[in-house]
Z-matrix of the N, CA and C atoms (Angstrom, degrees):
N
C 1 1.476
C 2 1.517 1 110.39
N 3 1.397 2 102.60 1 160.67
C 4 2.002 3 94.87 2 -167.79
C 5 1.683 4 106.75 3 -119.33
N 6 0.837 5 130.14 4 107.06
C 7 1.307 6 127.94 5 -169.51
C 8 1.908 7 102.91 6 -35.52
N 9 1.567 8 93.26 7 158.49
C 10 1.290 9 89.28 8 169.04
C 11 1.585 10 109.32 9 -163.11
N 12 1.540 11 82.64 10 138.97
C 13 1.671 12 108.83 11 177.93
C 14 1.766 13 119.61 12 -51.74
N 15 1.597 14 103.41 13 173.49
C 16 1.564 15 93.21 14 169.72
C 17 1.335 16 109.41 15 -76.93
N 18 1.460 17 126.27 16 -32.04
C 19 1.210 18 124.48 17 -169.02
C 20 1.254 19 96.87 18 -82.82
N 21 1.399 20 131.97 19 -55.72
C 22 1.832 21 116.88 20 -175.37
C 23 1.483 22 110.00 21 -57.45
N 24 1.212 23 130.02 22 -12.81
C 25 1.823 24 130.16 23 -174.48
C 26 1.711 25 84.35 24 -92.04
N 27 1.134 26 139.10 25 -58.83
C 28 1.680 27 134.56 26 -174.99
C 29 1.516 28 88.33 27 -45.85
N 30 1.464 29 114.30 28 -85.19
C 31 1.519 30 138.60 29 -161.89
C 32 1.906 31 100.62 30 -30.69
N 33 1.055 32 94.47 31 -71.73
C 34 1.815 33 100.33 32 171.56
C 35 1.808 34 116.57 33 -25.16
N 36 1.696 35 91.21 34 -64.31
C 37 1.382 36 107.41 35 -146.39
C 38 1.964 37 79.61 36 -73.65
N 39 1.318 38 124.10 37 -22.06
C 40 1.589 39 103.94 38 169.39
C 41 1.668 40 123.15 39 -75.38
N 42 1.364 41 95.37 40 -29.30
C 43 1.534 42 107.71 41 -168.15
C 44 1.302 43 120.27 42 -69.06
N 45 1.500 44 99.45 43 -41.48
C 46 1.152 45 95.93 44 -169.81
C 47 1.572 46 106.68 45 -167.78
N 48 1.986 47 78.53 46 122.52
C 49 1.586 48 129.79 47 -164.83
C 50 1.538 49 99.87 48 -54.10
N 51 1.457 50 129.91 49 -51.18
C 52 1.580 51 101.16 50 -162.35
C 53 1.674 52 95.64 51 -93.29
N 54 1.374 53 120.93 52 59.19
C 55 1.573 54 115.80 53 166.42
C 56 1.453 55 113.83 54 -46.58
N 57 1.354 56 111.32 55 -72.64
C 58 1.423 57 138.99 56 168.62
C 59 1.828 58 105.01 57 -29.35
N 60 1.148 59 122.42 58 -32.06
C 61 1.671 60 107.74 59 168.44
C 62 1.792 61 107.98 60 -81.80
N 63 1.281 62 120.53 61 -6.36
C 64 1.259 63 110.10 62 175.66
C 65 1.445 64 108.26 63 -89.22
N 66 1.596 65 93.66 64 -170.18
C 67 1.643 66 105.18 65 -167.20
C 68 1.667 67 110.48 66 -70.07
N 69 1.770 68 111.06 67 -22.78
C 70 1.348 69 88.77 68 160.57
C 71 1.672 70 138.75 69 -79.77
N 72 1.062 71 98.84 70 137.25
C 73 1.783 72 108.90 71 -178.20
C 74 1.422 73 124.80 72 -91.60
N 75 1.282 74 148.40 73 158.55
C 76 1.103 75 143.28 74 -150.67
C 77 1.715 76 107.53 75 -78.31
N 78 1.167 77 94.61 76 -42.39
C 79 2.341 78 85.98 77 167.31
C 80 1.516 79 98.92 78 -90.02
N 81 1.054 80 147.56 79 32.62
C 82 1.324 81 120.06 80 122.42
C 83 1.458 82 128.71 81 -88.28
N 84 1.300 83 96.15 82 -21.45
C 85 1.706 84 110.60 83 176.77
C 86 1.704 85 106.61 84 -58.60
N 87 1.720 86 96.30 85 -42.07
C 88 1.350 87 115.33 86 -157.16
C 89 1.364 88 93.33 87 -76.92
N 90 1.381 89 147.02 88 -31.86
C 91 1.219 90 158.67 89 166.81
C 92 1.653 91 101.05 90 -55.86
N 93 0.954 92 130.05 91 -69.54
C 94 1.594 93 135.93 92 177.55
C 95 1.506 94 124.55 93 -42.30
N 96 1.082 95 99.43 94 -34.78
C 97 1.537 96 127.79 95 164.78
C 98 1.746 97 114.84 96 -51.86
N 99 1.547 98 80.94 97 -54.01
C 100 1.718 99 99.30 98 -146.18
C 101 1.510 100 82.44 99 -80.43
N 102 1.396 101 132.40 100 -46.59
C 103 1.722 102 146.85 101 -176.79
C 104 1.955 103 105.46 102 -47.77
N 105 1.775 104 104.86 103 -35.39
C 106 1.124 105 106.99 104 -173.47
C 107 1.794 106 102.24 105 -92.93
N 108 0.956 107 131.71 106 -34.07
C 109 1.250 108 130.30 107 179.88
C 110 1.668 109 117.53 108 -67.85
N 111 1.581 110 111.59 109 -16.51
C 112 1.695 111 109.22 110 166.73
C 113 1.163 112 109.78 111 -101.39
């Protein structure tokens, strides 16, 4: 797995549509989020 930034977790989640078939899942996303917002 590749770490990811606030801007590569934004950048991703625009780029590219089948995120959700990869290994990330919606509470890790939701975790990445939450990591970038404190």
């Amino acid at each position: 797995m590749k770490r990811v930034t606030c801007e590569l977790f934004i950048w991703d989640d625009e780029l590219v549509p089948d995120a959700n078939s990869m290994e990330t899942s919606m509470e890790e996303r939701k975790n990445v989020a939450v990591g970038c917002a404190t």
